[in-house]
VEXLUM-250405 format. One record per residue (C-alpha): residue number from 1; chain; x, z, y. Coordinates in nm, 2 decimals, m for minus. Layout:
PT    n  chain      px      pz      py
PT  NUM      A       X       Z       Y
...
***
This chain:
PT    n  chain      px      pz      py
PT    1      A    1.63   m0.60   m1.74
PT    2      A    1.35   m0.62   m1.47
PT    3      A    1.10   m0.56   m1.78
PT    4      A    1.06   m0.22   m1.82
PT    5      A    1.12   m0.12   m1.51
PT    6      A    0.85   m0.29   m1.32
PT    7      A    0.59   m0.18   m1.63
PT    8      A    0.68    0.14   m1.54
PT    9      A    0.63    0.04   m1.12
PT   10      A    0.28   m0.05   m1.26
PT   11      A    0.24    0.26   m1.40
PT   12      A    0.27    0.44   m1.10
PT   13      A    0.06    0.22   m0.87
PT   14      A   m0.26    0.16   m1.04
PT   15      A   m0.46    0.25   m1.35
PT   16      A   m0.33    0.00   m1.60
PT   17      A   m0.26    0.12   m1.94
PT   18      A    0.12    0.08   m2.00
PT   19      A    0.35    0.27   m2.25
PT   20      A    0.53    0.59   m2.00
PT   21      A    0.91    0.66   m1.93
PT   22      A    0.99    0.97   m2.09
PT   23      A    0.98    1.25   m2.39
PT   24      A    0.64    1.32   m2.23
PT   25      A    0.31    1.12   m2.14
PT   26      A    0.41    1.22   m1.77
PT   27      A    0.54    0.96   m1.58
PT   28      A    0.93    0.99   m1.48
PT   29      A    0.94    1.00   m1.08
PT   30      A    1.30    0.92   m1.11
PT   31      A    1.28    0.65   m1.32
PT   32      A    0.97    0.51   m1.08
PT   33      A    1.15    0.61   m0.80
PT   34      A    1.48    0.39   m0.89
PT   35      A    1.26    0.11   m0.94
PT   36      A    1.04    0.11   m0.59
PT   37      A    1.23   m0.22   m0.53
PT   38      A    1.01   m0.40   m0.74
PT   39      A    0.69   m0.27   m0.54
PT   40      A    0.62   m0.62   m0.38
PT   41      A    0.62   m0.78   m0.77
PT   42      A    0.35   m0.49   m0.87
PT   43      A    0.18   m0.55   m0.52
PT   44      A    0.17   m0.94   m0.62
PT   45      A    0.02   m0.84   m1.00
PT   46      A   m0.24   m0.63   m0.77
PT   47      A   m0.34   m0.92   m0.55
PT   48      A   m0.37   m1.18   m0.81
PT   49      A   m0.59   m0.98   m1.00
PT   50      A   m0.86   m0.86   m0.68
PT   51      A   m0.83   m1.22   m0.58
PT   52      A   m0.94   m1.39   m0.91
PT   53      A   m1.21   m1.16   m0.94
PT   54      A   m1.32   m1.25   m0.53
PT   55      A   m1.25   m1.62   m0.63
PT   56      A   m1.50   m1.57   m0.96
PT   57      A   m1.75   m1.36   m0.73
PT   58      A   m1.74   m1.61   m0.46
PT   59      A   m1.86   m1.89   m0.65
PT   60      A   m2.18   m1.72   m0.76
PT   61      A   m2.27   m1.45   m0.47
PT   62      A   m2.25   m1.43   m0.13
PT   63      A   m1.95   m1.30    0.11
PT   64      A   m2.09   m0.98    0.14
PT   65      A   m2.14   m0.89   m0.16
PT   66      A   m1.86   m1.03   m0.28
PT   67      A   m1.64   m0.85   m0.02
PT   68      A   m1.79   m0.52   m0.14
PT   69      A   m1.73   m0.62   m0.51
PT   70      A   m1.40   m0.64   m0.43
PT   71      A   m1.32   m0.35   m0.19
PT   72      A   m1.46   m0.16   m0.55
PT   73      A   m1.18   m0.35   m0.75
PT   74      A   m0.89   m0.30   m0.53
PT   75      A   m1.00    0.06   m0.45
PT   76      A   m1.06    0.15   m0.88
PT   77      A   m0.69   m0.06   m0.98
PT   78      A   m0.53    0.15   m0.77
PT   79      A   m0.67    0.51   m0.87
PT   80      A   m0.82    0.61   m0.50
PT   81      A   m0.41    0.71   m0.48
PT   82      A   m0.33    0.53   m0.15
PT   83      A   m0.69    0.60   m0.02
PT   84      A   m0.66    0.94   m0.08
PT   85      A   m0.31    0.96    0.12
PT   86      A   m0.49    0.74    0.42
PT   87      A   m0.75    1.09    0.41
PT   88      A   m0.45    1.29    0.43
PT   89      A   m0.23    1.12    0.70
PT   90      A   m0.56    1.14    0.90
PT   91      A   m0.62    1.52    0.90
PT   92      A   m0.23    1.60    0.93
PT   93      A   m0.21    1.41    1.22
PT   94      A   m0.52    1.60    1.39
PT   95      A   m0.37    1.89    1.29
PT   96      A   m0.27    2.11    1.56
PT   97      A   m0.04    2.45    1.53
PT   98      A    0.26    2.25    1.44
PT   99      A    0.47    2.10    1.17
PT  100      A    0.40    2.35    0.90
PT  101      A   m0.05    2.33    0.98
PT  102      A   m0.04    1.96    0.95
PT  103      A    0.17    1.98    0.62
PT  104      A   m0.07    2.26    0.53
PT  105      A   m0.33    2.00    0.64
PT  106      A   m0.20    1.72    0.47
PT  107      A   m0.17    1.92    0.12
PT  108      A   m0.52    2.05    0.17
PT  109      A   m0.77    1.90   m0.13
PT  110      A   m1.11    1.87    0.06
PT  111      A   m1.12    1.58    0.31
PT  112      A   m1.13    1.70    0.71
PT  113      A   m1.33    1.52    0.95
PT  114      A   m1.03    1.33    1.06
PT  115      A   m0.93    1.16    0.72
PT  116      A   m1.30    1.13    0.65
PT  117      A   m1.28    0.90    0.98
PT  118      A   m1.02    0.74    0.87
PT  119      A   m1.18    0.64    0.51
PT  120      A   m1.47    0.55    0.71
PT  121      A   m1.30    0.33    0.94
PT  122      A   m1.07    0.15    0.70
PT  123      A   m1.39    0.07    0.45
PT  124      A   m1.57   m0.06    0.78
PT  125      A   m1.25   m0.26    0.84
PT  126      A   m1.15   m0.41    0.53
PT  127      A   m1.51   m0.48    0.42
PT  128      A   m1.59   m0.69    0.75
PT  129      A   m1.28   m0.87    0.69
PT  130      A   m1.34   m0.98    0.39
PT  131      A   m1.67   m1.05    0.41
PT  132      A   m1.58   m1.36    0.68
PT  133      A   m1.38   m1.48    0.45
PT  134      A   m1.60   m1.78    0.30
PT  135      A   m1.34   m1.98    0.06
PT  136      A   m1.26   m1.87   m0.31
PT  137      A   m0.94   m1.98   m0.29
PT  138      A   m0.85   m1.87    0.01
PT  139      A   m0.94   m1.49   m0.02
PT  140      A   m0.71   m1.50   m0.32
PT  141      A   m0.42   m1.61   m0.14
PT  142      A   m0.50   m1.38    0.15
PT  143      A   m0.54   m1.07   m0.10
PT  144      A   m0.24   m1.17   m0.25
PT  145      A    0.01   m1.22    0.05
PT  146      A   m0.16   m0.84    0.23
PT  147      A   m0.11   m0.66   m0.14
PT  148      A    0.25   m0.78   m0.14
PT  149      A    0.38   m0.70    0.21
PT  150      A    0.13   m0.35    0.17
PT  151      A    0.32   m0.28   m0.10
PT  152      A    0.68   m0.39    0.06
PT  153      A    0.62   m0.18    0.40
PT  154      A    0.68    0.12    0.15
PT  155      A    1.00    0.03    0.05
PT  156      A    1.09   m0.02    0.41
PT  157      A    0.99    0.29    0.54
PT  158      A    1.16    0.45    0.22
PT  159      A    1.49    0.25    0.31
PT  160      A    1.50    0.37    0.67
PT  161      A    1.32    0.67    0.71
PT  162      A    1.38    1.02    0.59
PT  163      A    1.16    1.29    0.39
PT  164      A    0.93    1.51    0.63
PT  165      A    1.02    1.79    0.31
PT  166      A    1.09    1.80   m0.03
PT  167      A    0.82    1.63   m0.20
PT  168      A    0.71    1.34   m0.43
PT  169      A    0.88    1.10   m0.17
PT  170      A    1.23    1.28   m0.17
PT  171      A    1.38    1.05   m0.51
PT  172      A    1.15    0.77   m0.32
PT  173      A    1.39    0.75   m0.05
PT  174      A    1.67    0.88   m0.18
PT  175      A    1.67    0.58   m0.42
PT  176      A    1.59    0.30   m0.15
PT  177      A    1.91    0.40    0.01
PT  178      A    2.05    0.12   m0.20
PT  179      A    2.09   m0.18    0.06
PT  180      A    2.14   m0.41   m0.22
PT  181      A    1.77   m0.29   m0.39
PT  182      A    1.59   m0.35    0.00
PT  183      A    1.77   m0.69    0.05
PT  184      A    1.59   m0.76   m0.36
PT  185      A    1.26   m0.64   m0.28
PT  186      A    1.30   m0.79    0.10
PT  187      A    1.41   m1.11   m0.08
PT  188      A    1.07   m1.07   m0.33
PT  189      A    0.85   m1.03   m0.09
PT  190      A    0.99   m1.33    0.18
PT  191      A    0.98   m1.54   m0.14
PT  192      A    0.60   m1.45   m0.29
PT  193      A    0.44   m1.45    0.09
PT  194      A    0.59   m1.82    0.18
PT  195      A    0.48   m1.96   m0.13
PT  196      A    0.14   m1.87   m0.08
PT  197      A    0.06   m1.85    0.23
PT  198      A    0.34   m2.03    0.45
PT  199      A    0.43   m1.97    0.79
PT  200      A    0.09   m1.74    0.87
PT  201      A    0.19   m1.52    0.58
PT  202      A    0.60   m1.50    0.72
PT  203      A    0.37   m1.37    1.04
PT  204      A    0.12   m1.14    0.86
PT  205      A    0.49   m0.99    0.73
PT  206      A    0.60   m0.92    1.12
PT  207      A    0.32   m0.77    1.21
PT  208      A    0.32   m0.53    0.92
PT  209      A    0.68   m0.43    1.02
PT  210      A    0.57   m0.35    1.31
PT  211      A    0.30   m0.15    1.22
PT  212      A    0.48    0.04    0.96
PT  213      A    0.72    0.10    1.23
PT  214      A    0.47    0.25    1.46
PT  215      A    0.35    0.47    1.17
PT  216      A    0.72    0.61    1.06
PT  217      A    0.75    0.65    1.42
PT  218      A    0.44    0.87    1.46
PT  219      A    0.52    1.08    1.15
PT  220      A    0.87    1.12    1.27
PT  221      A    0.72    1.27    1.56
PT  222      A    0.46    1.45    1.40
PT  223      A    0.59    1.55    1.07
PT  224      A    0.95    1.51    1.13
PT  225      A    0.99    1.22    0.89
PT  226      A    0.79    1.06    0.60
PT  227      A    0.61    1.18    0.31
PT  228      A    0.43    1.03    0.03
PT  229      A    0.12    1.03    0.24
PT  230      A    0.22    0.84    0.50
PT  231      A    0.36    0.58    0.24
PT  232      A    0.00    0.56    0.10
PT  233      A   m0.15    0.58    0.41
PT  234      A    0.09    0.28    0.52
PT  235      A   m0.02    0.10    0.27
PT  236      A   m0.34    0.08    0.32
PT  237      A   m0.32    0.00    0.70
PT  238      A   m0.08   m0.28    0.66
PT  239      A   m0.30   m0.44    0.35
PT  240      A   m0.62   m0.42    0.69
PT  241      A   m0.43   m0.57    0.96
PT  242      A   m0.27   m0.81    0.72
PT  243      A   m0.59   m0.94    0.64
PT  244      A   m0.70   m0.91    0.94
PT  245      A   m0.46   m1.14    1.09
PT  246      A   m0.53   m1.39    0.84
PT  247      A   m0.85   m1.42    0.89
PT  248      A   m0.83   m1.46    1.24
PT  249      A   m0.59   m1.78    1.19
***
């Protein structure tokens, strides 16, 4: 049953009611975790729903403000929790002192000048972009096909990298050991992007891979592996260049 488990993947990403896995209202991280597979299906949900609401917008406003509308959307579905991570990343990675300051940094809840940067940036980014995007119907194929492969980059890091420290990533990757789960979600997410947006989209998905490389790369080197952060923080890069790239073709 894919049911229950990808209302409970929903759960975790963004703000929708749904009923919770558990004695408790607390969400089950294992249960969630065991279930990241279906990230790119919950990405797909995420994207259909900011890219009606930019199609609806775009038929009565103009880019701009449609583009900013929409930026509000994305960033309220998904409970600031990804944007908050992309602050995070940002100040561990300016950290200095080593390992254990830029896990002090990263835990830290004010904002330093370096994730404040970041935020800064990616609004710029991601507002810009969408804001030369013109057609209704295309900005809800583009913020369909980024949400989905921003969404799969965190089961690949997941499936190949390994926890910087015990943390809310640990059952994450523990669970996306499964190669038969990754080939799924890989399978889910080669399947959704083609569909909608063809060869560009099967591009858009190489490029992220190679971003989210980069990025696991970089926490490897900096954090000695990957943590929830740098998921979110992925996440949020790959859904910019991915529009990006789209844009530009």
């Amino acid at each position: 049953m894919v049911f229950k488990p990808f209302v409970a993947v929903i759960s975790f990403l963004t703000i929708i009611p749904t009923f919770r896995h558990g004695p408790s209202t607390t969400i089950d991280i294992s249960y969630i975790a065991t279930s990241m597979y279906l990230f790119p299906l919950a990405g797909a949900l995420i994207g259909l729903l900011a890219g009606l609401v930019g199609y609806g917008l775009s038929l009565a406003l103009e880019p701009n403000v449609t583009s900013l509308l929409v930026v509000l959307f994305i960033t309220l579905i998904t409970g600031l929790h990804h944007t908050d991570a992309l602050a995070d990343f940002g100040d561990g990675l300016m950290a200095k002192r080593g390992r254990e300051s830029k896990k002090n940094a990263m835990h830290d809840h004010s904002i330093g000048s370096a994730g404040a940067t970041a935020l800064i940036l990616y609004f710029m980014g991601i507002f810009t972009t969408l804001s030369s995007i013109r057609e209704g119907t295309v900005l809800l194929s583009f913020l369909l096909t980024s949400e989905v492969i921003a969404k799969y980059v965190m089961v690949e890091q997941a499936h190949f990298g390994k926890a910087a420290w015990d943390g809310l990533s640990s059952p994450f990757i523990l669970a996306m050991k499964n190669k038969m789960k990754f080939i799924i979600s890989t399978l889910i997410t080669l399947a959704i992007v083609f569909l909608v947006t063809g060869y560009e989209g099967l591009l858009a998905l190489a490029i992220a891979f190679v971003v989210a490389g980069l990025i696991q790369y970089i926490a490897h080197m900096s954090f000695g592996g990957i943590s929830g952060d740098v998921m979110g923080a992925s996440n949020e890069i790959v859904r910019l260049f991915c529009l990006i790239f789209l844009s530009s073709m």
